[in-house]
Residue frames as a rotation matrix with the C-alpha (Angstrom) as fourth column:
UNK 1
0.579 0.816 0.000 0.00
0.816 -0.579 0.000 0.00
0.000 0.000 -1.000 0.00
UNK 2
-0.629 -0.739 0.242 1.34
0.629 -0.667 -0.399 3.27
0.456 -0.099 0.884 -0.85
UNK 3
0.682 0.560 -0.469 0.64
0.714 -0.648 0.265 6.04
-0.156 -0.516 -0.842 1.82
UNK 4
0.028 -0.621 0.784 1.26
0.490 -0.675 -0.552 9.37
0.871 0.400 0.285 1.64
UNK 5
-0.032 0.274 -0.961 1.56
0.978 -0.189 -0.086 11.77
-0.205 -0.943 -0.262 5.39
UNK 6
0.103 0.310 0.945 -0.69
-0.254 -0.911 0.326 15.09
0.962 -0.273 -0.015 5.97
UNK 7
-0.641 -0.284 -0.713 0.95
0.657 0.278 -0.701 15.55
0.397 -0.918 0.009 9.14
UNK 8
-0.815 0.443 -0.374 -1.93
0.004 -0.641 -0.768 18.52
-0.580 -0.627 0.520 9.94
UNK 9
-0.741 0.671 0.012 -4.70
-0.130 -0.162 0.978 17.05
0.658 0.724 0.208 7.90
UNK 10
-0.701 0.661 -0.268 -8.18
0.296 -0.073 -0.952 18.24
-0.649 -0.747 -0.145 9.88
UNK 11
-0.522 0.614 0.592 -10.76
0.841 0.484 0.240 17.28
-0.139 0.623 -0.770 7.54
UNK 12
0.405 0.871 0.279 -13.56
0.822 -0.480 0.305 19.98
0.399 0.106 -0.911 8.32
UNK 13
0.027 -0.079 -0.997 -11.50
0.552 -0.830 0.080 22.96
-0.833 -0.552 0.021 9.54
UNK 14
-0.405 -0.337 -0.850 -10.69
-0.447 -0.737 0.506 23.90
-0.797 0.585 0.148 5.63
UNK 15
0.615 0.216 0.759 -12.96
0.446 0.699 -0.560 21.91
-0.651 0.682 0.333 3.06
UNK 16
0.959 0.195 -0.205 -11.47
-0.191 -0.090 -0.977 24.39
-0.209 0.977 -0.049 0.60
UNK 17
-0.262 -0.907 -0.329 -8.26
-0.965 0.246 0.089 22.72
0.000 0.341 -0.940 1.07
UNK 18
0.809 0.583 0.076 -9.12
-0.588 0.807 0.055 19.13
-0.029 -0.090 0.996 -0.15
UNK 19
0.025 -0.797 0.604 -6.79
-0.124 0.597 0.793 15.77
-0.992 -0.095 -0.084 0.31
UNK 20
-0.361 -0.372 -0.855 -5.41
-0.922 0.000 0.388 14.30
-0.144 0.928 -0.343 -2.52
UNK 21
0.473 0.765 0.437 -7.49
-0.688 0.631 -0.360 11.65
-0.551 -0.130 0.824 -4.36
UNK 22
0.872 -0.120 -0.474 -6.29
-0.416 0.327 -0.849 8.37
0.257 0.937 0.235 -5.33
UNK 23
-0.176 -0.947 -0.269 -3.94
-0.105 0.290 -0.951 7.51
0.979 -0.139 -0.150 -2.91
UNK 24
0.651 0.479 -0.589 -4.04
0.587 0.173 0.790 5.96
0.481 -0.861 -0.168 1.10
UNK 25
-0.373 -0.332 0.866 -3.28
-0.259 -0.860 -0.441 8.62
0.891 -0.388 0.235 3.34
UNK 26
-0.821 -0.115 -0.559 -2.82
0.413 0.557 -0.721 7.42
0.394 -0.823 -0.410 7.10
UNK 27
-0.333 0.675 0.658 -6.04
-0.546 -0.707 0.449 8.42
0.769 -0.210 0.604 8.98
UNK 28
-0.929 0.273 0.249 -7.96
-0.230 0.101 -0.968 8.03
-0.290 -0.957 -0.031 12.45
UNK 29
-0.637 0.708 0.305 -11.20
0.745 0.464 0.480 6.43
0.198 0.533 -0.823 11.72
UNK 30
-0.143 0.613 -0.777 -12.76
0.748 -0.447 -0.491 9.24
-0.648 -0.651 -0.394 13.70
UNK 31
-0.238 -0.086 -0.967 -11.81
-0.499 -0.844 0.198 12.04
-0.833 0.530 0.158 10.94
UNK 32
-0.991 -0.087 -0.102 -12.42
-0.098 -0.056 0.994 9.94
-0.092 0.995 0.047 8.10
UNK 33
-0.511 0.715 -0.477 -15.57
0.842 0.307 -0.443 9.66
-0.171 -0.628 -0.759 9.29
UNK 34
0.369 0.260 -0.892 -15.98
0.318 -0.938 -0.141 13.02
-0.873 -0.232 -0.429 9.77
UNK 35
-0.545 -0.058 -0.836 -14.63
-0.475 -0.800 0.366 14.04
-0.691 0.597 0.408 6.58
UNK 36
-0.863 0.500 0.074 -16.75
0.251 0.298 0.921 11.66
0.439 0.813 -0.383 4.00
UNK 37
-0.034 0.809 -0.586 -19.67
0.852 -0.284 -0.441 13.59
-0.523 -0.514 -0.680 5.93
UNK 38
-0.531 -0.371 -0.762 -18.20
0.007 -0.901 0.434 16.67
-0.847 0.225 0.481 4.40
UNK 39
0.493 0.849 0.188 -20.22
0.238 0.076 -0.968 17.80
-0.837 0.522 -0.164 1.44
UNK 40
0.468 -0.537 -0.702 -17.14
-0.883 -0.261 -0.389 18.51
0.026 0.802 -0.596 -0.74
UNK 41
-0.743 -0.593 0.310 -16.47
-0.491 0.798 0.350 14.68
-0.455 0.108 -0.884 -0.67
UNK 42
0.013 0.864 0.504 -19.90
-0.561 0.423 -0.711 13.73
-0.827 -0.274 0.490 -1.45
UNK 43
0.898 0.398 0.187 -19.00
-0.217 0.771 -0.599 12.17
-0.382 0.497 0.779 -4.61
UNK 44
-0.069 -0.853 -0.518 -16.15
-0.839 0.331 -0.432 10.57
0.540 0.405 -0.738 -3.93
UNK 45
0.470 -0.018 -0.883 -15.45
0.034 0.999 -0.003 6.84
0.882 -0.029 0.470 -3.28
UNK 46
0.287 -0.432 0.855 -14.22
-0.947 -0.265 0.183 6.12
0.148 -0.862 -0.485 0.35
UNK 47
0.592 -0.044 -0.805 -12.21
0.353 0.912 0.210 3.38
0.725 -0.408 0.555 1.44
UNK 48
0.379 -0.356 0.854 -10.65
-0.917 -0.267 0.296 2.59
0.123 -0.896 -0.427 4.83
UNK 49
0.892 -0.077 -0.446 -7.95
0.093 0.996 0.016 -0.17
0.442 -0.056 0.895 5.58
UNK 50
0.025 -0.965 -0.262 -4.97
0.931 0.118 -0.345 -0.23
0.364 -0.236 0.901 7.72
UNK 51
0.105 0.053 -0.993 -5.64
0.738 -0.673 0.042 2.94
-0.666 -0.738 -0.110 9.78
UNK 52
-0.903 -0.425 0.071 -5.38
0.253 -0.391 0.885 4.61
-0.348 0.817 0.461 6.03
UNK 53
0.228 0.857 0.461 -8.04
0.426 0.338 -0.839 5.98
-0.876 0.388 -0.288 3.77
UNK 54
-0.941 -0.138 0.310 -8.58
0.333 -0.194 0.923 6.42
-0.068 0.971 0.228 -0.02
UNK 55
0.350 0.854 -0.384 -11.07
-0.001 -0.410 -0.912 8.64
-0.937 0.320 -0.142 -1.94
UNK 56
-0.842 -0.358 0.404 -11.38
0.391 0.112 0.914 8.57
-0.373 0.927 0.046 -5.44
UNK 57
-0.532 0.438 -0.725 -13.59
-0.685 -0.726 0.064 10.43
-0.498 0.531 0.686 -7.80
UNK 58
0.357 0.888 0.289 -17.04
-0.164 0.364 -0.917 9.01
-0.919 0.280 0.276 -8.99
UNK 59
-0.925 -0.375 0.066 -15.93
0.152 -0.205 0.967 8.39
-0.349 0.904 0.246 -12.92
UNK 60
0.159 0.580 -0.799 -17.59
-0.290 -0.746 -0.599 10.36
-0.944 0.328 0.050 -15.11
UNK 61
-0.723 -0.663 0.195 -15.68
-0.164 0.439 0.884 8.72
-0.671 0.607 -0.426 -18.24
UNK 62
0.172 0.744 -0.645 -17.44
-0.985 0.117 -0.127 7.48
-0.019 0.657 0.753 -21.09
UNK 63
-0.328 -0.599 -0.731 -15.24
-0.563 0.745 -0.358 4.19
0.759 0.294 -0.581 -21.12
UNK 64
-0.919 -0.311 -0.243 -15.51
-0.071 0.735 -0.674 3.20
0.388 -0.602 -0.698 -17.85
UNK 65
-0.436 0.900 0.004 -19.55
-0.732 -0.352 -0.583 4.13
-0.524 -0.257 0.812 -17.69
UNK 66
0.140 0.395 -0.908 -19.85
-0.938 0.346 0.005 2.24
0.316 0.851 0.419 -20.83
UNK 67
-0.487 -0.446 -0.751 -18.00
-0.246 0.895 -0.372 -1.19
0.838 0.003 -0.545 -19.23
UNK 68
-0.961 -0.180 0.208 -19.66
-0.246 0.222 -0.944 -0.75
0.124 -0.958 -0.258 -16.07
UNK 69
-0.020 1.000 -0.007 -23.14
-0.756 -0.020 -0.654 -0.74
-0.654 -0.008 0.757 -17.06
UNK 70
0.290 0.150 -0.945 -22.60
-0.700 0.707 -0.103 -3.55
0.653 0.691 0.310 -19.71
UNK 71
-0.658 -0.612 -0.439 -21.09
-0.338 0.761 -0.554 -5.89
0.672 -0.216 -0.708 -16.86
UNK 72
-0.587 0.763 0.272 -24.17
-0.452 -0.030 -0.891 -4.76
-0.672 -0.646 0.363 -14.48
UNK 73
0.440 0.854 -0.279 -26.38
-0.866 0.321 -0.384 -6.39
-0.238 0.410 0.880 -17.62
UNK 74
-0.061 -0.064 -0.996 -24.55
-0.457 0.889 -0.029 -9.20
0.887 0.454 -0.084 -18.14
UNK 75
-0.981 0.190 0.026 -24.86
0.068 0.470 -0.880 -10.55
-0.179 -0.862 -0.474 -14.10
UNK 76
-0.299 0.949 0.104 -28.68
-0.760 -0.171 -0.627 -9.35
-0.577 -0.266 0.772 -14.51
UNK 77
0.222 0.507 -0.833 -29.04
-0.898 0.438 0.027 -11.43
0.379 0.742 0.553 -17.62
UNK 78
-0.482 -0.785 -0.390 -27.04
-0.539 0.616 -0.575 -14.50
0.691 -0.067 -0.720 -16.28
UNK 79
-0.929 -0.080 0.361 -28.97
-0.361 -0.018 -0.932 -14.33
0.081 -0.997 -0.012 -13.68
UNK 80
-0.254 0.967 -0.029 -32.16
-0.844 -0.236 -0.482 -13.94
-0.472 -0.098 0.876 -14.94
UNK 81
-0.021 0.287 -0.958 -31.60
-0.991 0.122 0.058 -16.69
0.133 0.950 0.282 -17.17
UNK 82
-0.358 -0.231 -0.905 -30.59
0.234 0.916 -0.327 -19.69
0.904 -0.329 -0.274 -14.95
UNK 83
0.325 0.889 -0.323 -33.19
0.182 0.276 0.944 -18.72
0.928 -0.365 -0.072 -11.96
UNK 84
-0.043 -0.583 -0.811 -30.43
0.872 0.374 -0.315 -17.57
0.488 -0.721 0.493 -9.83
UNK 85
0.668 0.707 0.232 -31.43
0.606 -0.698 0.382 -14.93
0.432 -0.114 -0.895 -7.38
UNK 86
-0.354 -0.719 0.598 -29.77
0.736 -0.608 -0.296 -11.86
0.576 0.336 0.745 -7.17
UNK 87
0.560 0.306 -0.770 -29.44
0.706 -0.662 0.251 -8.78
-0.433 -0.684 -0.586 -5.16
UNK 88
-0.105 -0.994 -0.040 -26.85
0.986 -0.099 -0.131 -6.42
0.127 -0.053 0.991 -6.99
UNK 89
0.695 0.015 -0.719 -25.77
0.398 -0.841 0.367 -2.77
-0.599 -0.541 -0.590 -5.65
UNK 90
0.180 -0.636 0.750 -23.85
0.706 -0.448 -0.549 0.07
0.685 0.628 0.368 -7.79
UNK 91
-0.196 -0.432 0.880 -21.64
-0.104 -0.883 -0.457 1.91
0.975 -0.181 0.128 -5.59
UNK 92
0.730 0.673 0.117 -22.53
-0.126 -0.035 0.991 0.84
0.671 -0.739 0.059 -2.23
UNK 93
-0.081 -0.744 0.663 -20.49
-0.733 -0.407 -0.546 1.23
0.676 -0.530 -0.512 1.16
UNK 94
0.742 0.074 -0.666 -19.71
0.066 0.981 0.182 -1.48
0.667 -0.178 0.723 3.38
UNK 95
-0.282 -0.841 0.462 -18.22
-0.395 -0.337 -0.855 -1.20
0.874 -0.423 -0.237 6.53
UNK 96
0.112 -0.191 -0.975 -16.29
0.798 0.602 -0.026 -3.00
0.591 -0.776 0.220 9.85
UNK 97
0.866 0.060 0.496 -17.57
-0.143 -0.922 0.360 0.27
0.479 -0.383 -0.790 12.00
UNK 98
0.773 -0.634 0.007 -13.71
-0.333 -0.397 0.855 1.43
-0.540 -0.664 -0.518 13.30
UNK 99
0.467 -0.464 0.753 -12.02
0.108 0.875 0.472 -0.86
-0.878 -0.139 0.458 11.02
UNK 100
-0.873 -0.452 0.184 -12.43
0.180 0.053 0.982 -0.89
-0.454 0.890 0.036 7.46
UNK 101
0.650 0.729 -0.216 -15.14
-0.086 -0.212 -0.974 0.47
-0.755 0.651 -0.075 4.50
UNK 102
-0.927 -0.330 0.178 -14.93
0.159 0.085 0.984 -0.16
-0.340 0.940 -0.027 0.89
UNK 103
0.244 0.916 -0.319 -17.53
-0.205 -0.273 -0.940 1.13
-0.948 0.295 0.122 -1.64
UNK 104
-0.860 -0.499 -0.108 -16.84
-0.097 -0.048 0.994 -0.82
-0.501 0.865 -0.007 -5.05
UNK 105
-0.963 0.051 -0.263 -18.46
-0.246 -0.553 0.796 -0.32
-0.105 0.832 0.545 -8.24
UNK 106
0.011 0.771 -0.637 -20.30
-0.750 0.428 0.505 -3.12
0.662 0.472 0.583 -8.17
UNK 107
-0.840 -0.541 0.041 -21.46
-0.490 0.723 -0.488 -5.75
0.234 -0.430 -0.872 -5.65
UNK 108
-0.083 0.701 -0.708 -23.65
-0.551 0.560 0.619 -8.78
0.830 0.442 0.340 -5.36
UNK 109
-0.448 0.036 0.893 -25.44
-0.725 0.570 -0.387 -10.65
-0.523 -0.821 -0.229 -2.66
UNK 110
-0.338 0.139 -0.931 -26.24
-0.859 0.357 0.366 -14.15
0.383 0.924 -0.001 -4.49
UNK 111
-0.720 -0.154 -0.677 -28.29
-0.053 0.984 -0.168 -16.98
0.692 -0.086 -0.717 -3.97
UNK 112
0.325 0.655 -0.682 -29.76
0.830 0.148 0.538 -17.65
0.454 -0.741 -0.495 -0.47
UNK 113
0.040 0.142 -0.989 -28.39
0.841 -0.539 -0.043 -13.83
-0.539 -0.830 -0.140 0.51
UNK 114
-0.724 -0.263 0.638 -29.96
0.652 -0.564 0.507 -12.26
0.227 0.783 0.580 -1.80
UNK 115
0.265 0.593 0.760 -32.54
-0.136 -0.758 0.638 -10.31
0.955 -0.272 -0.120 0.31
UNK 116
-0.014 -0.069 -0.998 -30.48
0.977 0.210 -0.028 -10.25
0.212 -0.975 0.064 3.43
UNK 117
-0.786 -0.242 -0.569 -30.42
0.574 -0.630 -0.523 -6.71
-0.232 -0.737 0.634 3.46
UNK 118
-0.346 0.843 0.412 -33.19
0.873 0.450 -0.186 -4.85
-0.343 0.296 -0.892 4.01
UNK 119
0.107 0.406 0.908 -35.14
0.670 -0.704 0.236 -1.89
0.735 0.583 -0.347 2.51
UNK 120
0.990 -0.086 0.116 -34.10
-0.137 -0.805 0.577 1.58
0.043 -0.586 -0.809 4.24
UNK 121
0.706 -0.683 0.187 -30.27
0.665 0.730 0.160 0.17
-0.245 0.011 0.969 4.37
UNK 122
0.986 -0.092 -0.136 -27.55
-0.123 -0.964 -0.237 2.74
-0.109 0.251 -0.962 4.22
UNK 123
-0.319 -0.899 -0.299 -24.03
-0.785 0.427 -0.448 1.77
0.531 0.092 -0.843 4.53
UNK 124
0.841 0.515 -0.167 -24.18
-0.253 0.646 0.720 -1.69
0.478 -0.564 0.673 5.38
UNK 125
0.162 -0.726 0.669 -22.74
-0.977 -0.211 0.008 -2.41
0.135 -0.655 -0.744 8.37
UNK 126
0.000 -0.414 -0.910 -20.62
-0.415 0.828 -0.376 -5.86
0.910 0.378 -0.172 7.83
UNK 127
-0.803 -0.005 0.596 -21.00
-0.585 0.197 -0.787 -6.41
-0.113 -0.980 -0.161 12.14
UNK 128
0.062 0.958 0.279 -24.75
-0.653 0.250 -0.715 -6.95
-0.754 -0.138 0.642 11.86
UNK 129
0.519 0.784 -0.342 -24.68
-0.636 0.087 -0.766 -8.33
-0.571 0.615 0.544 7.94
UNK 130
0.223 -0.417 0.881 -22.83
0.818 0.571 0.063 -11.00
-0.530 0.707 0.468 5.64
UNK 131
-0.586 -0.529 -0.613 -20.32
-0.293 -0.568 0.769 -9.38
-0.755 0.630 0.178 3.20
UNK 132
0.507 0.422 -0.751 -21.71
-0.861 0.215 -0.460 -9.33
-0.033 0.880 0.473 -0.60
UNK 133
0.718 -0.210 0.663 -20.68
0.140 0.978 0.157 -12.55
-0.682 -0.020 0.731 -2.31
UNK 134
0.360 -0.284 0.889 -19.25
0.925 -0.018 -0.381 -10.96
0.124 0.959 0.256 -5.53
UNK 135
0.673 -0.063 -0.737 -17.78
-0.118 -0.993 -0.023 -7.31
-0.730 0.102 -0.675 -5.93
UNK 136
0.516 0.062 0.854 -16.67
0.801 -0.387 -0.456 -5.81
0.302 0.920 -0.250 -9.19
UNK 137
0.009 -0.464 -0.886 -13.98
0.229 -0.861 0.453 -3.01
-0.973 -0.207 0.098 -9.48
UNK 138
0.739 0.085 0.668 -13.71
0.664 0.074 -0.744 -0.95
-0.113 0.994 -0.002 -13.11
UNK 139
0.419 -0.857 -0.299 -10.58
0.403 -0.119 0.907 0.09
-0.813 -0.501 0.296 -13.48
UNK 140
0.541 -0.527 0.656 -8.82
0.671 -0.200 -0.714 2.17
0.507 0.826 0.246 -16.06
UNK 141
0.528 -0.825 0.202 -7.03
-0.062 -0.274 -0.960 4.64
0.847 0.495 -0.195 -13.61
UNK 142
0.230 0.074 0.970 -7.09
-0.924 -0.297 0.241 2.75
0.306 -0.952 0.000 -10.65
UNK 143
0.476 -0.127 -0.870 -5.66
-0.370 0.869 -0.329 -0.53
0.798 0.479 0.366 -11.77
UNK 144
-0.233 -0.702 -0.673 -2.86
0.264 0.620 -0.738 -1.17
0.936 -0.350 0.041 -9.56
UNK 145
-0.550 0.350 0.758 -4.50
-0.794 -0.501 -0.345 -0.13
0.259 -0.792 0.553 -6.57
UNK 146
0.074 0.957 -0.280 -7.30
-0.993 0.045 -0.108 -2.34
-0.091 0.286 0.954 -7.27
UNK 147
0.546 -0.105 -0.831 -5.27
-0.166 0.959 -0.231 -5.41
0.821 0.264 0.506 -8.04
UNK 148
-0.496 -0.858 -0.134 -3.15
0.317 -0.036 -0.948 -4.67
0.808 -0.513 0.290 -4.89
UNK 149
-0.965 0.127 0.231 -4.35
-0.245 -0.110 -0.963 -3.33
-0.097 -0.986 0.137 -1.41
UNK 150
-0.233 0.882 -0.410 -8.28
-0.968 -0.172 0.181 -3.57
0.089 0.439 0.894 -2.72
UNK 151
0.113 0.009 -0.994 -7.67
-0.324 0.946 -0.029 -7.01
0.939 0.325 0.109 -3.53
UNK 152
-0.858 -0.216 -0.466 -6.29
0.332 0.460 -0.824 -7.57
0.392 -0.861 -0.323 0.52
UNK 153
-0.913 0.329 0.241 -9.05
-0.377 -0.907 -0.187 -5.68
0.157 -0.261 0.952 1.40
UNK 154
0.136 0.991 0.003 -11.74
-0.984 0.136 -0.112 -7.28
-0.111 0.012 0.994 0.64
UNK 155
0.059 0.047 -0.997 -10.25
0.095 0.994 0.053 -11.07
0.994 -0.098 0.054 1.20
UNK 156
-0.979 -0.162 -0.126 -9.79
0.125 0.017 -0.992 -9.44
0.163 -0.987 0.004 4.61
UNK 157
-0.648 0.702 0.295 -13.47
-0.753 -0.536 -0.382 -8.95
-0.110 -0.470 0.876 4.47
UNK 158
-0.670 0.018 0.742 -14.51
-0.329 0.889 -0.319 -12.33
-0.665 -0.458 -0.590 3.46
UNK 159
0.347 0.511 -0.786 -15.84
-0.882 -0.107 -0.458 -11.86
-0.318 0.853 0.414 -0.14
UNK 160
0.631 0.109 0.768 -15.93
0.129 0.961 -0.243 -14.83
-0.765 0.253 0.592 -2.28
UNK 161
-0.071 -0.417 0.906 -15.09
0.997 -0.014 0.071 -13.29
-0.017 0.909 0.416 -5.33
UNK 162
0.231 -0.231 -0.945 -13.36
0.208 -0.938 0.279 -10.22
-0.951 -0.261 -0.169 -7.01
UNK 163
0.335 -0.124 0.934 -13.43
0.934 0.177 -0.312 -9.24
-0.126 0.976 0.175 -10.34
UNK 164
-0.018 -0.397 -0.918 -11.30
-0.023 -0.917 0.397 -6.35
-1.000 0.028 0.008 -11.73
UNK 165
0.681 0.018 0.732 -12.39
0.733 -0.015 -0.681 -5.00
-0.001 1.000 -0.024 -15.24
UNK 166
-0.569 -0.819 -0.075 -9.43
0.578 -0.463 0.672 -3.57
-0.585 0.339 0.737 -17.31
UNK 167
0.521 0.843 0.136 -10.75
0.435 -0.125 -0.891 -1.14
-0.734 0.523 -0.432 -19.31
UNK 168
0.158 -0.699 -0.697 -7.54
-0.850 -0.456 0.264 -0.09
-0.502 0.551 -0.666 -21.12
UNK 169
-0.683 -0.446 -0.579 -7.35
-0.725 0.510 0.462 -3.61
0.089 0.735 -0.672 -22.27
UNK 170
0.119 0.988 0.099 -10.62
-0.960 0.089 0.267 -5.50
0.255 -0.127 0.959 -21.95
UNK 171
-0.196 -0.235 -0.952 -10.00
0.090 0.962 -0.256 -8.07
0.976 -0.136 -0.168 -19.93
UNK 172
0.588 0.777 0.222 -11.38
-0.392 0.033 0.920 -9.32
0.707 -0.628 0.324 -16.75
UNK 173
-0.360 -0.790 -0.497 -9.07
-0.265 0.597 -0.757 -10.48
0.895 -0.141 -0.424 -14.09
UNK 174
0.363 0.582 0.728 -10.84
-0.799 -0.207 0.564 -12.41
0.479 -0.786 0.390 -11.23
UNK 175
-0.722 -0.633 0.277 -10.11
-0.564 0.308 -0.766 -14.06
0.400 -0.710 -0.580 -8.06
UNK 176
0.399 0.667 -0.629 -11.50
0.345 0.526 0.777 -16.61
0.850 -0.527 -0.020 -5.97
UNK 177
-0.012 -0.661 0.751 -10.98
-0.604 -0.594 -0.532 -15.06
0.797 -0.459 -0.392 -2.33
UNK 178
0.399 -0.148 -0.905 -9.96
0.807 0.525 0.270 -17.04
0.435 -0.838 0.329 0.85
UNK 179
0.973 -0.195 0.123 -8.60
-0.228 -0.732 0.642 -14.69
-0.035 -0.653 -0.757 4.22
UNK 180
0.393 -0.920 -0.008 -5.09
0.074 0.023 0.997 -16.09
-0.917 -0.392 0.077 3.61
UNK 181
-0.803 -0.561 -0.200 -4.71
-0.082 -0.228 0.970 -15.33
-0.590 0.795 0.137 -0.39
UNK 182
0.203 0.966 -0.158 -6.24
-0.140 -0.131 -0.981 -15.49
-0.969 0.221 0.109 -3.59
UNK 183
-0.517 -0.483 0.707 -6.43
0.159 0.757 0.633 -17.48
-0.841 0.440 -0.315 -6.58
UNK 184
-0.492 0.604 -0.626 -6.99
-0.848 -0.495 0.190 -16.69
-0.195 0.625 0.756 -10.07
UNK 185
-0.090 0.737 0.670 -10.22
0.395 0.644 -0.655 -18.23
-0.914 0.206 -0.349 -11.49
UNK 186
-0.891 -0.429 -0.147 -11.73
0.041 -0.398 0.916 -18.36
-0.452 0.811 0.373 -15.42
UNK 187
-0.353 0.930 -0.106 -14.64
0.130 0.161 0.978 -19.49
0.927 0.331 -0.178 -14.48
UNK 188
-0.250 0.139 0.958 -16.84
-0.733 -0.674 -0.093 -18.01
0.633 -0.725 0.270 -11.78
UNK 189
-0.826 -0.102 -0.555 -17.37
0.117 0.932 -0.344 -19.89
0.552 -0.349 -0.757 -8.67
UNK 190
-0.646 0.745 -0.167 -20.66
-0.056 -0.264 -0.963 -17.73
-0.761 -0.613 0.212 -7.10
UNK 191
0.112 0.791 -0.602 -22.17
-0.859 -0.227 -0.459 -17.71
-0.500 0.569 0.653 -10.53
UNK 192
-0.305 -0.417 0.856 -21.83
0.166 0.862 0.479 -21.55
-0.938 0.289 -0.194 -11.45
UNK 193
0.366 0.560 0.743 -21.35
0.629 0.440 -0.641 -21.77
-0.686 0.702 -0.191 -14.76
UNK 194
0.984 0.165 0.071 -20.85
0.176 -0.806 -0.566 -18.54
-0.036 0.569 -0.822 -16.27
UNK 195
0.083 -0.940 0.331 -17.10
0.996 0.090 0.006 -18.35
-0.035 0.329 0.944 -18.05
UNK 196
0.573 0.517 -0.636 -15.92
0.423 -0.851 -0.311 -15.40
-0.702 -0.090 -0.706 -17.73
UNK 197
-0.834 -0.391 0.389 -13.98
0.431 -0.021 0.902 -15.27
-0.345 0.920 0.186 -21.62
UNK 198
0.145 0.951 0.274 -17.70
0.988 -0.126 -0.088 -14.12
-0.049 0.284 -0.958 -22.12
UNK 199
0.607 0.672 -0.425 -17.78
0.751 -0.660 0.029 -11.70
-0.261 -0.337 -0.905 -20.76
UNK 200
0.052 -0.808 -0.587 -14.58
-0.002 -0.588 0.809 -10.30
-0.999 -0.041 -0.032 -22.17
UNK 201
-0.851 -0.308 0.426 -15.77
0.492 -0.182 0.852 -10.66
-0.185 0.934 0.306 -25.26
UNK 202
0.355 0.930 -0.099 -18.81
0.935 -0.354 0.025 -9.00
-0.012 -0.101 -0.995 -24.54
UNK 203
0.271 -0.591 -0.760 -16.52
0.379 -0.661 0.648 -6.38
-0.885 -0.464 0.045 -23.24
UNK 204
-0.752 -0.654 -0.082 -14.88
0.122 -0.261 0.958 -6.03
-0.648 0.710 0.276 -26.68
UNK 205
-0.478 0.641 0.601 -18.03
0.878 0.334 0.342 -5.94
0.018 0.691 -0.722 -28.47
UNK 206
0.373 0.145 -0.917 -19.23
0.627 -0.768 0.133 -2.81
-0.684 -0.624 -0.377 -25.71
UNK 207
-0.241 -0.944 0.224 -16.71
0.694 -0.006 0.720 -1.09
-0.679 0.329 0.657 -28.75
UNK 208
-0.986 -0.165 -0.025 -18.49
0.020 -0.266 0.964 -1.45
-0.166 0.950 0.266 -31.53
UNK 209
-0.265 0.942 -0.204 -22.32
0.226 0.266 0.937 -2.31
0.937 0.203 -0.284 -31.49
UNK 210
-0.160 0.303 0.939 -24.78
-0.790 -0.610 0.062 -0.73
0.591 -0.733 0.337 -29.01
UNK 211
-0.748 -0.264 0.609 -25.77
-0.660 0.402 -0.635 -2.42
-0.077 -0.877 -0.475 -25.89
UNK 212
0.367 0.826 0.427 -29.14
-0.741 0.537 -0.403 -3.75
-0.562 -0.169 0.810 -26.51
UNK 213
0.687 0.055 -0.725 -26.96
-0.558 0.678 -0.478 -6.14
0.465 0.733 0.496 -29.41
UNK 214
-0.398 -0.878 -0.265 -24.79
-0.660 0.475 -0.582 -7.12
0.637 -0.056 -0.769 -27.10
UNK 215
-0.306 0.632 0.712 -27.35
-0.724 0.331 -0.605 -7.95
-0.618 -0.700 0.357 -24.65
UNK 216
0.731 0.682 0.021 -28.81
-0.605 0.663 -0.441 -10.39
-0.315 0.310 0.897 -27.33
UNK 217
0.328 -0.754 -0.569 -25.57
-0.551 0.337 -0.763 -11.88
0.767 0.564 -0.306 -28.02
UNK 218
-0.692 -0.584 0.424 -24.92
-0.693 0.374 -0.616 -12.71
0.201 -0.721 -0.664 -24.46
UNK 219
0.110 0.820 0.561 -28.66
-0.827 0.389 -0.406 -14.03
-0.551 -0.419 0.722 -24.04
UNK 220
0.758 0.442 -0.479 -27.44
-0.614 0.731 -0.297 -16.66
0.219 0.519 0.826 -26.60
UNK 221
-0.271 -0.961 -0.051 -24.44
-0.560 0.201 -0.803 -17.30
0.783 -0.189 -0.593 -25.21
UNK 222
-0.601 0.059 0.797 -25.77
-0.703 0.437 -0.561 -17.99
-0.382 -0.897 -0.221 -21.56
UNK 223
0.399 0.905 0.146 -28.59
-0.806 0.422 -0.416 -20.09
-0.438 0.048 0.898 -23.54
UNK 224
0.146 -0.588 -0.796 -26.06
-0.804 0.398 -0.441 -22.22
0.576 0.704 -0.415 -25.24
């Protein structure tokens, strides 16, 4: 993990000096707290790990909008098509109150916990609730992050799986997690069945031809 040190960083005395995004920056859980409260953070990503936190910037891209919303229809379709119930969240926050929070792109509760959490839900608090089964990072300038402290992150949190779309080079790289490492996989192990070479050529397709044709391309794929 690279950290950087704001030896006199006090969130709310100066919003109009902001940290620097995109990088873990040692922090008391109490101030980071207090500063993703701040309304000049309000749309940024927050994580917390190792007495550190990261913020990163909603993407706005076209690229990584375009890959993220085509990966959010291919789990829906996948899903819908083999009967397998599904809970999935864009952007949601997820946190070991004092410990640790992550808020990736995408994440799934699958199966039998797909309606553990319930309606009114705000950050879910991982004390009270089962981690997601799946989460989903899109990456184009947050790669090595993502494949690197992210990745400890969230086997320290007891996800199953972790997928990390490339979007500079369409390709999927996913893990099976375990709390002592992680292991690469080609074929998913929460969604049985579902290769995920699909979905990287879906991914390349996302390119050239609008979504609704890729959507019917995958619907024959998963029907195959």
């Amino acid at each position: 993990m690279n950290k950087i040190k704001l030896d006199s960083f006090k969130p709310m005395q100066n919003t109009k000096t902001l940290i620097p995004l995109d990088t873990w920056i040692p922090t008391k859980w109490s101030d980071f707290l207090e500063m993703i409260e701040d309304p000049a953070y309000e749309k940024k990503k927050a994580y917390y790990y190792h007495h550190s936190m990261r913020l990163e910037m909603l993407s706005v891209g076209f690229d990584h909008s375009r890959d993220h919303s085509m990966i959010i229809v291919a789990i829906h379709l996948f899903c819908i098509l083999n009967n397998i119930p599904l809970t999935l969240a864009d952007n949601c926050s997820y946190r070991k109150v004092g410990i640790k929070e992550c808020q990736p792109d995408i994440s799934c509760y699958i199966g039998t916990q797909a309606n553990i959490i319930p309606q009114g839900t705000n950050i879910v608090n991982l004390d009270q609730y089962s981690p997601p089964d799946l989460v989903v990072e899109v990456a184009k300038t947050s790669f090595l992050d993502d494949i690197g402290t992210k990745r400890s992150l969230y086997e320290s949190l007891n996800i199953k799986e972790y997928w990390i779309i490339d979007v500079q080079n369409r390709q999927i790289i996913a893990y099976t997690l375990e709390p002592k490492g992680s292991y690469l996989i080609q074929t998913s192990s929460v969604l049985l069945g579902l290769n995920l070479s699909i979905l990287e050529e879906a991914l390349r397709k996302n390119q050239q031809e609008d979504q609704a044709a890729v959507g019917q391309w995958l619907m024959q794929q998963f029907q195959s």
